[in-house]
C-alpha positions as CSV (number, residue, x, y, z in Angstrom):
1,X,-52.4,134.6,-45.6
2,X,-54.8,132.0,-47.7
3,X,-55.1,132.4,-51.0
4,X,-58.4,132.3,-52.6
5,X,-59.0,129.0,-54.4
6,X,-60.3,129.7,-57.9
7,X,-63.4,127.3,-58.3
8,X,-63.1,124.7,-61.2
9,X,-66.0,126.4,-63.3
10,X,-63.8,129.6,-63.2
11,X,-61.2,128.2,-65.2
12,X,-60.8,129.8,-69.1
13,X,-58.6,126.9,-71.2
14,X,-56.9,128.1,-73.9
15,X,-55.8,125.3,-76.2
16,X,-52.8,125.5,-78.5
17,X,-53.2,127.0,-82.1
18,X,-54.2,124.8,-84.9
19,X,-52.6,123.9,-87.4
20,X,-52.7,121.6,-90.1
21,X,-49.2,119.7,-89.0
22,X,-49.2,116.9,-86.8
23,X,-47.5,118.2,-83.1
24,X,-44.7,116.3,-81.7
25,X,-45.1,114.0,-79.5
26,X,-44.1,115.0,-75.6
27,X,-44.1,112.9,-72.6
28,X,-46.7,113.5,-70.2
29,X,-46.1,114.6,-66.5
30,X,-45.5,111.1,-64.1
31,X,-46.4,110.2,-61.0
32,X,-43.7,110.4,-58.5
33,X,-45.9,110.1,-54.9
34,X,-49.0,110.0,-54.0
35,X,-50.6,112.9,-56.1
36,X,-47.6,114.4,-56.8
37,X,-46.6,114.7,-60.6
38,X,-43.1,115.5,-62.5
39,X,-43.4,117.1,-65.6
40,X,-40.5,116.9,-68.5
41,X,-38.0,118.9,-68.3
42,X,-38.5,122.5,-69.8
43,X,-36.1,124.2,-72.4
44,X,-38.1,127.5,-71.1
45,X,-36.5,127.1,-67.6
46,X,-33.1,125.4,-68.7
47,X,-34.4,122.0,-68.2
48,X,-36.0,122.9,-65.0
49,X,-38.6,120.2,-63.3
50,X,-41.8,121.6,-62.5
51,X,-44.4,119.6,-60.1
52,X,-48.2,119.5,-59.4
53,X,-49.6,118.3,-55.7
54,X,-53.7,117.3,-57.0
55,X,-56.1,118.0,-54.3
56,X,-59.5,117.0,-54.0
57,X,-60.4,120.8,-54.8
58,X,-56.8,122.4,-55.1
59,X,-54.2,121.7,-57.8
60,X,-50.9,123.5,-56.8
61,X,-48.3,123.5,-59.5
62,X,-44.8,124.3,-58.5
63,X,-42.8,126.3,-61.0
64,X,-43.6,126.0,-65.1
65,X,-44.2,123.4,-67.1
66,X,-43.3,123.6,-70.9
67,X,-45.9,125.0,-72.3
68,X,-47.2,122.3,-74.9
69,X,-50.7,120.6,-75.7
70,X,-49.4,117.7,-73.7
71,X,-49.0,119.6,-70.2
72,X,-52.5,121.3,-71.0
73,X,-54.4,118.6,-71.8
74,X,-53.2,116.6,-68.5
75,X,-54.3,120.1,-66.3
76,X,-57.8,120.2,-68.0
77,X,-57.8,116.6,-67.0
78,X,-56.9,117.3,-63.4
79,X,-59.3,119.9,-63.0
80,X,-56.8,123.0,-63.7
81,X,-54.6,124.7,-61.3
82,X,-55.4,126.7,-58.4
83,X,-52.2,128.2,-57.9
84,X,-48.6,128.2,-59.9
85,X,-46.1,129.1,-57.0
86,X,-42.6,129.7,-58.6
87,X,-39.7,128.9,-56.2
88,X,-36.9,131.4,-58.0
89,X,-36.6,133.7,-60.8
90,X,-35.5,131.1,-63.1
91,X,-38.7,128.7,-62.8
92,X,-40.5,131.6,-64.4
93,X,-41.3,130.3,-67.9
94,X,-44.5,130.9,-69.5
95,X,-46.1,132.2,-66.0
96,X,-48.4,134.4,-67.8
97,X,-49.4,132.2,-70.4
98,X,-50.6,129.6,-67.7
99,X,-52.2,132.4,-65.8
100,X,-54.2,133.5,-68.5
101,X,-55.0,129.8,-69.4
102,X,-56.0,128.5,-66.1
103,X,-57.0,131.3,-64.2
104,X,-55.0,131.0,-61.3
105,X,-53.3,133.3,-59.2
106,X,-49.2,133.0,-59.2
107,X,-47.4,133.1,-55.7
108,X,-43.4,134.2,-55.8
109,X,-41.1,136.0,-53.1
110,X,-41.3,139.6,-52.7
111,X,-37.7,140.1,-54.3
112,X,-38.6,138.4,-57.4
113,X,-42.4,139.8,-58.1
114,X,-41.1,142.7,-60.2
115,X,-40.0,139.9,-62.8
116,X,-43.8,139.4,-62.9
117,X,-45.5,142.5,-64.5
118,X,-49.2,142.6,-65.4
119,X,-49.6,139.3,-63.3
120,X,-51.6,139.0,-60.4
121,X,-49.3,137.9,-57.9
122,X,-49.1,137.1,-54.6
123,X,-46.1,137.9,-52.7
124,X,-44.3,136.6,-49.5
125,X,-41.7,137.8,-47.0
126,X,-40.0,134.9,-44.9
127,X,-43.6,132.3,-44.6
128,X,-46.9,131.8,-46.2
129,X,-49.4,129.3,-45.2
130,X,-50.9,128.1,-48.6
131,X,-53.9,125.9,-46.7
132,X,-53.4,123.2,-44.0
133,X,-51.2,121.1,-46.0
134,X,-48.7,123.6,-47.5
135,X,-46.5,126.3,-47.2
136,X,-43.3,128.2,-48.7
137,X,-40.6,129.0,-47.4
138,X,-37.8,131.6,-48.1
139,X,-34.4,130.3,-48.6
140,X,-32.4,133.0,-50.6
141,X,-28.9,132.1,-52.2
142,X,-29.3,130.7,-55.3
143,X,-31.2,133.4,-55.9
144,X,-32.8,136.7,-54.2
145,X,-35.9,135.4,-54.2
146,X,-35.2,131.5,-54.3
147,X,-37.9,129.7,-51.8
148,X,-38.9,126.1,-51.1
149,X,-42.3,124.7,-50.5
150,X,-43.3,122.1,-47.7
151,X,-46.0,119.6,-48.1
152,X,-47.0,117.7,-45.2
153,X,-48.4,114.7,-47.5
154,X,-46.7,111.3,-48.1
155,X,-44.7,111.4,-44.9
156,X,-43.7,115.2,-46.1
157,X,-41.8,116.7,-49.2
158,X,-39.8,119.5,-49.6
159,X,-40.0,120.8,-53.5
160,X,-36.4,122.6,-53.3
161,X,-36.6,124.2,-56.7
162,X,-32.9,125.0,-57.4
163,X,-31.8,125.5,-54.3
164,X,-30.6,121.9,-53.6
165,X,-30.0,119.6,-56.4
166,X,-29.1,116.0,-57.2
167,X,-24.9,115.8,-58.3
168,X,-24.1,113.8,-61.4
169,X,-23.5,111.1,-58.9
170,X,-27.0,111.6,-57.6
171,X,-26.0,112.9,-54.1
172,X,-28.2,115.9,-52.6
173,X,-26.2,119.2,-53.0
174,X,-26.6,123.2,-53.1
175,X,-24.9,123.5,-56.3
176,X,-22.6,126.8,-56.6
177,X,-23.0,128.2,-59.9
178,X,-21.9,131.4,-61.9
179,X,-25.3,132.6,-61.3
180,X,-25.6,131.8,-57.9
181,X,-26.3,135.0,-55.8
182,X,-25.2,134.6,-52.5
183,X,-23.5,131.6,-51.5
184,X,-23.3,131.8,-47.7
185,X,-26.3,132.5,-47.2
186,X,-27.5,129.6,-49.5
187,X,-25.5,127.4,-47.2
188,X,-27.6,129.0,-44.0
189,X,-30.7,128.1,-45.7
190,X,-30.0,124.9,-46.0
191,X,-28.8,124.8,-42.7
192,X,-32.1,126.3,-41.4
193,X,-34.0,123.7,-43.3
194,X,-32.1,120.9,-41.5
195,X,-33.4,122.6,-37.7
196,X,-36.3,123.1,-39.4
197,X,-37.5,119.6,-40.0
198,X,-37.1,115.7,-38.4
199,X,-37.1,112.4,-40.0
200,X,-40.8,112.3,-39.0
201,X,-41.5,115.8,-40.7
202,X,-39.7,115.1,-43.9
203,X,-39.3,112.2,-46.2
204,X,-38.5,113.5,-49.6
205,X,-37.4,116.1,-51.5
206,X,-38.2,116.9,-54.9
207,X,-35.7,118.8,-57.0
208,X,-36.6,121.5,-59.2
209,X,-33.5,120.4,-62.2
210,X,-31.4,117.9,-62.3
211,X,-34.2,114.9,-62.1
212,X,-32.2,112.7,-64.5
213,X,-29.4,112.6,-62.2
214,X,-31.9,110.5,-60.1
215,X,-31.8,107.6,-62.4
216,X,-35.4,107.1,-62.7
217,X,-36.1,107.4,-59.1
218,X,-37.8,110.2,-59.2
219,X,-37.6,111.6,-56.1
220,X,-34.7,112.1,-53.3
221,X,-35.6,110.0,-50.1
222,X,-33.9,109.9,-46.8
223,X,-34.5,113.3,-47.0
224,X,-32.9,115.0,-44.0
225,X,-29.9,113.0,-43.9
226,X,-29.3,113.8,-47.2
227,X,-29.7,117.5,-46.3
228,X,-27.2,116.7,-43.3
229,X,-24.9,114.9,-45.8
230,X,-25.0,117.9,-48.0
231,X,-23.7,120.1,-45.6
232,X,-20.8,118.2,-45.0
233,X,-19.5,118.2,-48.8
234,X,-19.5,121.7,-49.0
């Protein structure tokens, strides 16, 4: 399933409210590959790290970004967003505030839509083929609904939203947490993500918390032997 790609004239921008006070200053979203952009961390989705991949005619954002005149600014300036795929319940955020801004449909696993009402959504099972670059994948654990998305750019990146994460000492790991929902079967996602994908498949991953445990860096490379080497410290 392909979802429709909203064209750029269709996209209704709703800017902050005024007021007569100065806003504070935010960082803006940085390049970490390629097209690929990390925004600030976001108090909405406990410090959560949301991405965008810019396309030549589709912008995908993965999970949301604080919702400030910064991040909407640098979208208009992008050309909007096609489609806001959220990789777990907790990368929700202001979902419907985007939606309503940009126009663009939201993709989330099936488990996790209900969390979603009055949105239009677009739900997946196990695989969805986004377009010939992209596509999610379900990895429950962390979460019900908690999924990862491949993209086959910059020698391909894995954006694992929570359910791998950099340690304090910046080493790849599923983290175990009070929240976590099932943690077998978060290690057997991980381990189907290592037969999954080669050397030659996948490059780098790109965590959805956690960032400043990378030290700048940015992004995880080396990827699938750090997914090896994560299977081995737990």
């Amino acid at each position: 399933m392909q979802p429709d790609t909203p064209a750029k004239g269709d996209f209704s921008l709703t800017p902050s409210g005024s007021s007569n006070q100065q806003p504070a200053a935010f960082k803006p979203p940085r390049l970490v590959l390629d097209t690929i952009f990390a925004f600030p961390p976001n108090r909405d989705t406990l410090g959560g790290t949301a991405y965008i991949i810019v396309g030549n005619s589709f912008n995908l954002l993965i999970d949301c970004p604080a919702w400030n005149e910064t991040n909407q600014q640098f979208l208009r300036e992008q050309g909007g967003v096609s489609l806001l795929f959220i990789t777990h319940r907790g990368g929700i955020g202001k979902a419907q505030e985007i939606q309503e801004s940009m126009g663009c449909q939201v993709l989330i696993q099936e488990q996790e839509a209900y969390l979603l009402p009055g949105l239009e959504v677009v739900t997946f099972h196990q695989e969805l083929t986004i377009n010939p670059c992209c596509y999610v994948i379900w990895t429950p654990g962390h979460s019900p609904g908690s999924s990862c998305l491949y993209y086959t750019g910059a020698g391909g990146v894995l954006f694992s939203g929570r359910h791998l994460l950099p340690s304090k000492q910046g080493e790849l790991l599923p983290l175990r947490t009070p929240k976590t929902f099932h943690w077998p079967r978060q290690i057997r996602s991980v381990q189907s993500l290592l037969e999954r994908f080669t050397p030659e498949t996948l490059q780098f991953i790109c965590p959805g918390a956690n960032t400043g445990f990378l030290r700048g860096k940015g992004v995880i490379d080396q990827a699938t032997e750090r997914l090896s080497a994560s299977l081995r410290e737990v």
